[in-house]
ZATOR-420381 format. One record per residue (C-alpha): residue number from 1; residue in one letter; x, y negated, z negated. Coordinates in nm, 3 decimals, padded with zeros to 5 digits. Example, Ala and Ser with C-alpha at 12.3 -4.5 7.8 and 13.67 -1.06 7.14 Angstrom:
<site seq="1" type="a" x="01.230" y="00.450" z="-00.780"/>
<site seq="2" type="s" x="01.367" y="00.106" z="-00.714"/>
***
This chain:
<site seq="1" type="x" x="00.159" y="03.191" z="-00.852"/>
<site seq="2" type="x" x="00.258" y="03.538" z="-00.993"/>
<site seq="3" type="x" x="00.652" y="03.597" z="-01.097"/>
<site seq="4" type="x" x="00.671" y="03.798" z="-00.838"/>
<site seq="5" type="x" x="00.560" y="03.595" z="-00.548"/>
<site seq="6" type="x" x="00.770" y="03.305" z="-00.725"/>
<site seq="7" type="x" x="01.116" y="03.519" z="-00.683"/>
<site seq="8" type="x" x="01.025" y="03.572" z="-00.354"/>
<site seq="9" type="x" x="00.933" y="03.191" z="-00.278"/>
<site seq="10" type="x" x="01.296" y="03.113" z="-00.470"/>
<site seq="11" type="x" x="01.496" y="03.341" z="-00.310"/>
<site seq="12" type="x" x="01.381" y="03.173" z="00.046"/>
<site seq="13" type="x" x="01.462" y="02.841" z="-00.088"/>
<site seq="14" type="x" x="01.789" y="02.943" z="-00.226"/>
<site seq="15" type="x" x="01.927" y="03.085" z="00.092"/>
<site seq="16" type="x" x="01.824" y="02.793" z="00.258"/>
<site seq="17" type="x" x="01.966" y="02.548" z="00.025"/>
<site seq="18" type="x" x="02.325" y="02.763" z="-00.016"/>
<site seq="19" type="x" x="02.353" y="02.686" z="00.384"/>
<site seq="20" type="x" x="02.367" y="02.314" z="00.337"/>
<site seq="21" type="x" x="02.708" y="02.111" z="00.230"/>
<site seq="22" type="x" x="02.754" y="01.766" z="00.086"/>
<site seq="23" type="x" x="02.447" y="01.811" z="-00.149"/>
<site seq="24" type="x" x="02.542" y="01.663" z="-00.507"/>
<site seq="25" type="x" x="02.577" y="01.325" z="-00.388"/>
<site seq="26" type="x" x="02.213" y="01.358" z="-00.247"/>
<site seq="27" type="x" x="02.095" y="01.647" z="-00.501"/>
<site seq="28" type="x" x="01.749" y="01.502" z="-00.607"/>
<site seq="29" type="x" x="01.666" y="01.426" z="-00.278"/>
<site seq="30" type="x" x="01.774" y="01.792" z="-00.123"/>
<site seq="31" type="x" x="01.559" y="01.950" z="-00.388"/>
<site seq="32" type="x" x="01.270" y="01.772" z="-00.343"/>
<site seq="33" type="x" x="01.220" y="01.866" z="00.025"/>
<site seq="34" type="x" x="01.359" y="02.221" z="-00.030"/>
<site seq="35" type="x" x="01.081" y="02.257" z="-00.268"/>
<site seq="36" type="x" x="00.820" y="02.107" z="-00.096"/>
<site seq="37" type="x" x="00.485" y="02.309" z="-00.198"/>
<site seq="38" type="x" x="00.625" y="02.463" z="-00.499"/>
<site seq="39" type="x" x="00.669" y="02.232" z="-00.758"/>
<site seq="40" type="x" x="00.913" y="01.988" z="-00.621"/>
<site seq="41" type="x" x="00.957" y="01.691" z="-00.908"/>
<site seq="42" type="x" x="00.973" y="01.979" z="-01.137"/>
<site seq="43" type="x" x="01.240" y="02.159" z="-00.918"/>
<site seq="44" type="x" x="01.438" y="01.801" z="-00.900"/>
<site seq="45" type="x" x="01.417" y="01.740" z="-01.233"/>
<site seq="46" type="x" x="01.585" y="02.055" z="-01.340"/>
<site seq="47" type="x" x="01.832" y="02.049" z="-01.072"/>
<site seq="48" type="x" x="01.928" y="01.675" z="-01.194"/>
<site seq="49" type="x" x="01.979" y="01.856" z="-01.547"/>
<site seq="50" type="x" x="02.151" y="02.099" z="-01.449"/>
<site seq="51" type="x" x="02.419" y="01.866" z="-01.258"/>
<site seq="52" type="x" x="02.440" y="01.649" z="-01.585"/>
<site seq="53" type="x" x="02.509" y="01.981" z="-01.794"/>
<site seq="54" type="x" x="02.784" y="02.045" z="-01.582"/>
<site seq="55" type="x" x="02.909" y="01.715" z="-01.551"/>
<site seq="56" type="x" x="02.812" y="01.592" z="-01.170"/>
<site seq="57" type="x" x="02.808" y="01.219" z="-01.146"/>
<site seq="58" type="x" x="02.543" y="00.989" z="-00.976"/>
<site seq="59" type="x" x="02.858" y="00.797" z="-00.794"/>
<site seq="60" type="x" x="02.917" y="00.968" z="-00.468"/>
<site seq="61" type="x" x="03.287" y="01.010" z="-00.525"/>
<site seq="62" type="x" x="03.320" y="01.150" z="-00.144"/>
<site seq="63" type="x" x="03.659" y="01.241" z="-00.046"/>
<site seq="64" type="x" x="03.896" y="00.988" z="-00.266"/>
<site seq="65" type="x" x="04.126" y="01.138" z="-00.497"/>
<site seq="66" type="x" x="04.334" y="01.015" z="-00.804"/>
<site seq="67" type="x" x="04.631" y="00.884" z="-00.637"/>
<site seq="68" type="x" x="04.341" y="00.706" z="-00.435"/>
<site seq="69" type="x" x="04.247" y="00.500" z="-00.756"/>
<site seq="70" type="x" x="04.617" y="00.474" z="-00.844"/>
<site seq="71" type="x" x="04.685" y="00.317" z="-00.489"/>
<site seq="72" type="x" x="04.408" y="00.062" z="-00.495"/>
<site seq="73" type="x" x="04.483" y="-00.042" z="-00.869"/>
<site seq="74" type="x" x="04.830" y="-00.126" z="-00.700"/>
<site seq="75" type="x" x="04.732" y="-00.406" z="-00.464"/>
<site seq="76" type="x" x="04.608" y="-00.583" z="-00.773"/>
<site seq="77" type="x" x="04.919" y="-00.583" z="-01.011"/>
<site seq="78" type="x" x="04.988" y="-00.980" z="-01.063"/>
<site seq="79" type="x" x="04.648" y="-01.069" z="-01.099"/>
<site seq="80" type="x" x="04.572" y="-01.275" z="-01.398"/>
<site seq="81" type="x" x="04.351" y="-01.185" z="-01.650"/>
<site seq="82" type="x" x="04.035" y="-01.419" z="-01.641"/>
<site seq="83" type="x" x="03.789" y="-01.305" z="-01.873"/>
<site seq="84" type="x" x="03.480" y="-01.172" z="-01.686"/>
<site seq="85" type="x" x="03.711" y="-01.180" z="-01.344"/>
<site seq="86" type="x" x="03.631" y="-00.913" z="-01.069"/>
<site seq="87" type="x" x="03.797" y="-01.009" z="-00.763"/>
<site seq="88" type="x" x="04.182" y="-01.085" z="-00.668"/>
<site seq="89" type="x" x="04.162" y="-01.448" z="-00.823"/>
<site seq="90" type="x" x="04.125" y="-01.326" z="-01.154"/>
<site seq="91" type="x" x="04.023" y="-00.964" z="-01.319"/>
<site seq="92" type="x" x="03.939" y="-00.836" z="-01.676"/>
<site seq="93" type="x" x="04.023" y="-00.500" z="-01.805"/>
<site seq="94" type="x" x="03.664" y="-00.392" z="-01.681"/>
<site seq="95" type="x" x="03.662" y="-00.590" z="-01.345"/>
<site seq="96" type="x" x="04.003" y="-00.410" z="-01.221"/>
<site seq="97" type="x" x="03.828" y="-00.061" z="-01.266"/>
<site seq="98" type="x" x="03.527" y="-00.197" z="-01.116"/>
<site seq="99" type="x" x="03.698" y="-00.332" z="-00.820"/>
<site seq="100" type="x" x="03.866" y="-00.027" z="-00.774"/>
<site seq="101" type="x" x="03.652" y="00.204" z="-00.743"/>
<site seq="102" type="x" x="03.437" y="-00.011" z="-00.564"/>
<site seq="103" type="x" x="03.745" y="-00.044" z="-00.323"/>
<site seq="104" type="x" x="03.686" y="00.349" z="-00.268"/>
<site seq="105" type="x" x="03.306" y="00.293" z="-00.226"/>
<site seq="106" type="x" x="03.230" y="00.438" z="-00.538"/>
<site seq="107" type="x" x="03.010" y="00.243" z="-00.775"/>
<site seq="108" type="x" x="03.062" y="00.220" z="-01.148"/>
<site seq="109" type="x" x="02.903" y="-00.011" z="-01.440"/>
<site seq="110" type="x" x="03.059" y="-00.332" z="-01.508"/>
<site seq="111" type="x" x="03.111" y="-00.294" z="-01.811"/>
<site seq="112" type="x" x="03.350" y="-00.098" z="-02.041"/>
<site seq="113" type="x" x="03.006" y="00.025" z="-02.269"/>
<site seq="114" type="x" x="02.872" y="00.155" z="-01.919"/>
<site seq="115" type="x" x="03.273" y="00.317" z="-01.770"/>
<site seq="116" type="x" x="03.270" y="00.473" z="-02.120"/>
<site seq="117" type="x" x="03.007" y="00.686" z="-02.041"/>
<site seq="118" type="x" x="03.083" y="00.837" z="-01.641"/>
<site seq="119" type="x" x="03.254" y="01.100" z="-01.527"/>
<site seq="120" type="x" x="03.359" y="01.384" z="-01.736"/>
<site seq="121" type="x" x="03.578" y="01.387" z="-02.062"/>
<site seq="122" type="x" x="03.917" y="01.485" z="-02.071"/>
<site seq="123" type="x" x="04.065" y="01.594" z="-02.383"/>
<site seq="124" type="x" x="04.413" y="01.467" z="-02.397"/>
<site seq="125" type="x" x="04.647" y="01.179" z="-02.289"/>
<site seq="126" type="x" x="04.851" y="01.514" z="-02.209"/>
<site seq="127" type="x" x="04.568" y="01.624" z="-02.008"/>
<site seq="128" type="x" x="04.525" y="01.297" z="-01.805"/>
<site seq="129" type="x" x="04.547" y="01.248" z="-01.420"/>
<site seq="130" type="x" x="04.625" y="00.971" z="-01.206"/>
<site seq="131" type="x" x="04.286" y="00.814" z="-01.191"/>
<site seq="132" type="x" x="04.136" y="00.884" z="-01.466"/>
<site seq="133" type="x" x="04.004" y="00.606" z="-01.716"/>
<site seq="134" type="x" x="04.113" y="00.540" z="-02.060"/>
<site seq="135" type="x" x="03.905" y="00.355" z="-02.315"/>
<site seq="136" type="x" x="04.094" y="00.237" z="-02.631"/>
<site seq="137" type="x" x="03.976" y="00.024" z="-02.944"/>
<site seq="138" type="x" x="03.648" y="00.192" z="-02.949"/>
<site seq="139" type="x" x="03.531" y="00.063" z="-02.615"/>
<site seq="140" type="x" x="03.684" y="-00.317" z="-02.655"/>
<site seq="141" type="x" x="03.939" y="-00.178" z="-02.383"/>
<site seq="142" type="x" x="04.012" y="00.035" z="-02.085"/>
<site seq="143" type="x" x="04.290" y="00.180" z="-01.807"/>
<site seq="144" type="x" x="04.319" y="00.356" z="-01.546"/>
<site seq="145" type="x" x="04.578" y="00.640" z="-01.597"/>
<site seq="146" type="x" x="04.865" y="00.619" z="-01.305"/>
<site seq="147" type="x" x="05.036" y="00.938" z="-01.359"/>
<site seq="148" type="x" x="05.437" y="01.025" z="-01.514"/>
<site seq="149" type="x" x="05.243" y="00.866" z="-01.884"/>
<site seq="150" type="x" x="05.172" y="00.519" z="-01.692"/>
<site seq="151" type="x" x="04.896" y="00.309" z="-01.693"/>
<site seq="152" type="x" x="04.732" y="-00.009" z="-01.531"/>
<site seq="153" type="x" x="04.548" y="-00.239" z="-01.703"/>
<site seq="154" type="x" x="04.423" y="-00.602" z="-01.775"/>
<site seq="155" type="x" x="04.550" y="-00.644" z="-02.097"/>
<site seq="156" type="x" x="04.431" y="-01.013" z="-02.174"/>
<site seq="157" type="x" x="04.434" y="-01.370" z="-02.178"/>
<site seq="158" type="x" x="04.784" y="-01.485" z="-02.043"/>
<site seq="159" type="x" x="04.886" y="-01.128" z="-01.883"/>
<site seq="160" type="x" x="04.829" y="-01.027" z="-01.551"/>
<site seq="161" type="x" x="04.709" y="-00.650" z="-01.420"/>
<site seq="162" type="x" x="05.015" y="-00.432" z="-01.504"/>
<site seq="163" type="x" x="05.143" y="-00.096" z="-01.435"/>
<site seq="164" type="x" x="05.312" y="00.001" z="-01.804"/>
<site seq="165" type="x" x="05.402" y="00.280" z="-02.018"/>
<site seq="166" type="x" x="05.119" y="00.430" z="-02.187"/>
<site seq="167" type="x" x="05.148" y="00.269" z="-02.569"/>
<site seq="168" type="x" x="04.892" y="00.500" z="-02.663"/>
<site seq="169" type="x" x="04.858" y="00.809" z="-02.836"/>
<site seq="170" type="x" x="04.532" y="01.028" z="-02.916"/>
<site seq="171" type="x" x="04.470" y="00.886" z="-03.233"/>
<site seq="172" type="x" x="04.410" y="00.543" z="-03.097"/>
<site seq="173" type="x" x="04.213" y="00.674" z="-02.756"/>
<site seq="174" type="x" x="03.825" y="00.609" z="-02.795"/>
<site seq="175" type="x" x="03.768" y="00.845" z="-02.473"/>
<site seq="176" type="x" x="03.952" y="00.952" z="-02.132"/>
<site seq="177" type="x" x="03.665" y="00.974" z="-01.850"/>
<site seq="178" type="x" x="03.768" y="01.155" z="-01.481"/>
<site seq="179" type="x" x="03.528" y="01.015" z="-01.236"/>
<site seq="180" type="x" x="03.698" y="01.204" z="-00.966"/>
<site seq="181" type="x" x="03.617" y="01.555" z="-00.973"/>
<site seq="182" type="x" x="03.899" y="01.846" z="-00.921"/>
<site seq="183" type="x" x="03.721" y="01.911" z="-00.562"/>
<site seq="184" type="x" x="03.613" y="01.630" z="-00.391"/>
<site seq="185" type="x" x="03.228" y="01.630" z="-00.357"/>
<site seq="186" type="x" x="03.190" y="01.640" z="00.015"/>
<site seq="187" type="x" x="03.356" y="02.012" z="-00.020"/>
<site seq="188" type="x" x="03.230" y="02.150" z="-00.288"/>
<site seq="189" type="x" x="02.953" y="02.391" z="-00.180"/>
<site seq="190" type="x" x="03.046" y="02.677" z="-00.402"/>
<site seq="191" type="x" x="02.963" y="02.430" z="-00.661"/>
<site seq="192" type="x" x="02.656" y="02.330" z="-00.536"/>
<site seq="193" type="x" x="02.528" y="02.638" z="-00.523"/>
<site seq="194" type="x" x="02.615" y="02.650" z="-00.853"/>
<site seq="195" type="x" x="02.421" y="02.400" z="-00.964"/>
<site seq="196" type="x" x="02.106" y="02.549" z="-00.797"/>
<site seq="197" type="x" x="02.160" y="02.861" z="-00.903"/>
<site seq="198" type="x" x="02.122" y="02.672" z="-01.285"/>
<site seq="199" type="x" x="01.826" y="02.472" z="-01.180"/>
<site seq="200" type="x" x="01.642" y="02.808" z="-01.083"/>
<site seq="201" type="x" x="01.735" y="02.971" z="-01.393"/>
<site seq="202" type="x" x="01.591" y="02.654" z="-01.564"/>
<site seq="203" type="x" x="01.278" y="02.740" z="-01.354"/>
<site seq="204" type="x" x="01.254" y="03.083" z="-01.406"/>
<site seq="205" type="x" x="01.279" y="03.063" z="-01.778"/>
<site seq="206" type="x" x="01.012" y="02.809" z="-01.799"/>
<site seq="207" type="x" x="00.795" y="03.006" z="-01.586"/>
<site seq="208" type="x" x="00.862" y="03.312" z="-01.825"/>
<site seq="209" type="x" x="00.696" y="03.138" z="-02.104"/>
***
């Protein structure tokens, strides 16, 4: 296919694919039929790297926000810490932020090695929103920031899930991860577009070559 007859096959695809909503949840998918004919693993593959560059998540956040998270973490405060726990009779740290975001259909690794690793990072305790997870002691612990320098957490053997001041500083914070973008996926189309705009660019350069 000459360059030329490949802008002309992208810019058809393009305008179709800027039409459509709701696409990062379902972005690999999207891509692949969009680009039937004309390369379409290659297309998906570069459209899943450009969502990771830019921080899209796998987890189909839909439309919950922070003070979603914050909420469902509630309904859990008083819950005894039961090492490997994950339901209302007894929770670890890891379990509570499981549950919760499970409670808001969102899936997330059991795990704090896995939690560690989602979402975006965040910078700051300063910077933190209600939602957002903090990992502490290099990955041995982690909290879901409540907002006004809260937190609520599983703290261990003999506690129960509790909504405290935030004892930590920077120094001692291994990571802060937002797994709930600042737009809700479901409505963000100009960032979808976006993101295909990248993958073609991806495209286009390799083509180049």
């Amino acid at each position: 296919m000459t360059m030329v007859a490949m802008l002309s096959r992208v810019s058809d695809i393009r305008a179709t694919l800027e039409q459509l909503s709701n696409v990062a949840p379902t972005a690999r998918s999207t891509a692949t039929t969009a680009s039937a004919g004309a390369s379409s693993s290659t297309f998906a593959d570069a459209l899943a790297s450009a969502a990771a560059a830019t921080g899209v998540t796998a987890a189909n956040t839909g439309s919950a926000t922070g003070a979603d998270i914050v909420t469902s973490a509630e309904k859990y405060l008083g819950v005894p810490y039961v090492f490997g726990g994950e339901d209302s009779s007894g929770m670890d740290c890891s379990g509570l932020v499981q549950k919760v975001y499970a409670d808001m259909g969102i899936t997330v690794p059991r795990l704090v090695s896995g939690q560690m690793k989602i979402g975006t990072a965040v910078a700051s305790l300063a910077e933190a929103r209600p939602g957002d997870l903090i990992v502490t002691a290099g990955g041995d612990h982690i909290l879901i920031y409540a907002g006004d320098h809260k937190v609520i957490h599983a703290p261990y053997e003999g506690r129960t899930v509790s909504k405290v001041e935030a004892y930590m500083d920077d120094s001692e914070i291994t990571t802060i991860r937002r797994v709930i973008p600042d737009v809700p996926a479901t409505t963000s189309a100009a960032g979808t577009t976006d993101l295909v705009n990248a993958a073609f660019a991806s495209l286009l350069k390799g083509a180049a070559k």
